[in-house]
Each structure stands twice: as C-alpha cells, then as structure tokens.
N, C-alpha and C positions, 0 to 999 in steps of 0.2 A: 274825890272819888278814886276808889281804888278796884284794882282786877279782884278777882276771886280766887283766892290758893287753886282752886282748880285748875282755873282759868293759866294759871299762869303757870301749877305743874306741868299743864299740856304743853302750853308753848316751849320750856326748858327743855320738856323731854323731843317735842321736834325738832330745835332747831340746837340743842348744847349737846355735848359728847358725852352728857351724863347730868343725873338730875341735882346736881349742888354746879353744873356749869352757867351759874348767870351772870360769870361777867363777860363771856363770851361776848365780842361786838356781833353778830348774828341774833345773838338770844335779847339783848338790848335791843335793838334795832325792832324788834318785834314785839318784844313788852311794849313798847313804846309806840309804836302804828297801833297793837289794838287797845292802848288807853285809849290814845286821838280818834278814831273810830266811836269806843264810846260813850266820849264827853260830846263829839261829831253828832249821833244820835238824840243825846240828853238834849243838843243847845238847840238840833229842830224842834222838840217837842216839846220844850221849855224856850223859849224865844225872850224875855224876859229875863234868865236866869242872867245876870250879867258877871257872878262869879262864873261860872261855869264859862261862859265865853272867854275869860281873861284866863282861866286855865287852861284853856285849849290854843290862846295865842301864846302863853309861855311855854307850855308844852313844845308846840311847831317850831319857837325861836332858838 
C-alpha cells in the first residue's frame, strides 16, 4: 500500500521547503507516520490481513 500523489503532494508541500523537498528528514518522518496511520486502519478492519500486519511491523522497525 502506497500514499496517494495527492496525499503526499500535501504532506511535501507542508512540511519541505518546496515541493521536490522529500528528502527533508521532516517530510520523511511524516510520509512515513501517515503510511503507519493507514496500514494502522486497514489491519483494524482487516484483522486477518497478515501481510498487511508484517508491513506495518517493518514499517515501525
């Protein structure tokens, strides 16, 4: 699962100094909390899903 270009225009554009800023550790830090966020959602509402769980534990690690 991945973010949505939108999704992730936004976050660049609030938290980088310009929208080609992603390797800013700010703008990382924050691609990264709303992946976890919503693979976080998927694994409530798929409980089962146990890829999805093992990508949200590498994700965090």
């Amino acid at each position: 699962m991945s973010l949505a270009k939108e999704t992730t225009a936004a976050i660049i554009g609030k938290f980088g100094a310009n929208e080609k800023d992603t390797g800013n550790t700010n703008v990382q830090v924050a691609l990264l909390t709303e992946r976890i966020k919503e693979i976080s959602a998927h694994c409530k509402q798929f409980k089962k899903d146990k890829t999805a769980s093992h990508g949200i534990i590498k994700a965090v690690g």
